[in-house]
N, C-alpha and C positions, 0 to 999 in steps of 0.2 A: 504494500500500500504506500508507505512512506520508507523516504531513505531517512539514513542517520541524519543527513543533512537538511532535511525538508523539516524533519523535525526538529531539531535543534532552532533551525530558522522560524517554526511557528508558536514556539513557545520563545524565543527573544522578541519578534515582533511584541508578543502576548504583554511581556515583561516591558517592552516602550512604552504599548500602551498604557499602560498599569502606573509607571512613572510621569505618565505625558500631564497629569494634575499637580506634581512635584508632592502628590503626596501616596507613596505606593503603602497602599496599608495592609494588616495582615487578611484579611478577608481576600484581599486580591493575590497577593501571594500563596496563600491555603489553596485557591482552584487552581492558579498554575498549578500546583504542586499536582494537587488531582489530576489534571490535564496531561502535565506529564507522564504522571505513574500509567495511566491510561496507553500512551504512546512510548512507554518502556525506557523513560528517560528518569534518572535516578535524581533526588533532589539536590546530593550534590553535584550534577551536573547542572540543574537550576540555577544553584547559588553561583556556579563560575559565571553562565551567561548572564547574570544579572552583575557584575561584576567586569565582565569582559562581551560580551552580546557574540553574535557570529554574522555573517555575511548574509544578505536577505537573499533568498532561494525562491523565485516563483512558481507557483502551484500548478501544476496541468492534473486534472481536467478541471473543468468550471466548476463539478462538484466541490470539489477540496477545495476551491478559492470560497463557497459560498458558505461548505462547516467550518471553515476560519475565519470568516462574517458574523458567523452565530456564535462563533468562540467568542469573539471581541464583543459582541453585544451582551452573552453574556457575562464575563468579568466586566464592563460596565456597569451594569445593574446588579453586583456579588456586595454592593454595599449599599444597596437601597440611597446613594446618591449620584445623579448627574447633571453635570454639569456644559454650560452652554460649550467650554470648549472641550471635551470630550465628544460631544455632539460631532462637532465639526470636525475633528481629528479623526472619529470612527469613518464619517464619512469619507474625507480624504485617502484613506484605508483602501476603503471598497471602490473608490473611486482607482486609483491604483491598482486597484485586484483588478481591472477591468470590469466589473460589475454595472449594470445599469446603475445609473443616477435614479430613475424613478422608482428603481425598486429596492432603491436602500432607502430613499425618503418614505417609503409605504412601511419599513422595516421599523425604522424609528420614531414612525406616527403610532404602527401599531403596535408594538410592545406595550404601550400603556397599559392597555385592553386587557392583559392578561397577570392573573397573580405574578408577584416580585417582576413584573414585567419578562418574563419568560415566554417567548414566542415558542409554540409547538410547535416540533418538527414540521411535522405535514402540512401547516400555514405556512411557515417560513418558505418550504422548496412549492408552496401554491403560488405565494407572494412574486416569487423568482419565476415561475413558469410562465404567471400574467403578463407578464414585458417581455418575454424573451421567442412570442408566440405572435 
C-alpha cells in the first residue's frame, strides 16, 4: 500500500500541520501516534520527524491523497478547536494534493454537521465523487 517513504512523509506533513497553530498539543500528537502505529511506524520514529521532518512524497492514487485529507481534517478537529488559519492551511493542503477546491470547501462546510465534527467515511468519498463526476 504504502512505502516506508510515503509514510514517513504522511505523518511529517500530519506533524506540520499539527504545528502550523505554533501550538502542537498532546491530543494532536496522541492521533499521530495512532496514525502511525496504524501504518507501522514506531513513535520513536515520530519523535525524530517531528524533530527532523522528511522530504514531502506525493501520493498516487487520488485515493490516498483524499485519506490524507481526512487525516488532516481529522487531527484538526482531535481538539474540538479550529481555527481560521488552520482552515486555510488545510485547505492549501488539498489544494496541493491536487484535490478539487469545491470539494474541500463542501469538506469543511460539512464536518460541522457531524458529532466532534467527524465526516463519515462514505460522505466524505460521496462528497469527492460529487465534483469529480
Amino acid at each position: 500500500m504504502y512505502s516506508k517513504e510515503e509514510k514517513l512523509s504522511l505523518l511529517s506533513e500530519m506533524i506540520q500541520f499539527a504545528k502550523a497553530d505554533k501550538n502542537f498539543k498532546e491530543q494532536e500528537y496522541n492521533f499521530i501516534v495512532v496514525v502511525g502505529s496504524q501504518l507501522g511506524v514506531s513513535e520513536e520514529e515520530i519523535k525524530k520527524l517531528i524533530e527532523e521532518g522528511v522530504a514531502k512524497k506525493n501520493l498516487q492514487p487520488e485515493s490516498q491523497r483524499i485519506l490524507q485529507f481526512h487525516r488532516l481534517v481529522l487531527l484538526m478537529n482531535v481538539d474540538q478547536e479550529t481555527s481560521l488559519e488552520e482552515i486555510h492551511k488545510i485547505k492549501d493542503i488539498g489544494l496541493r494534493m491536487g484535490l478539487r477546491p469545491e470539494a474541500l470547501d463542501t469538506v469543511l462546510k460539512e464536518m460541522h454537521n457531524y458529532p466532534n465534527k467527524v465526516i463519515p467515511p462514505k460522505e466524505l468519498i460521496a462528497i469527492f465523487t460529487r465534483f469529480y463526476n
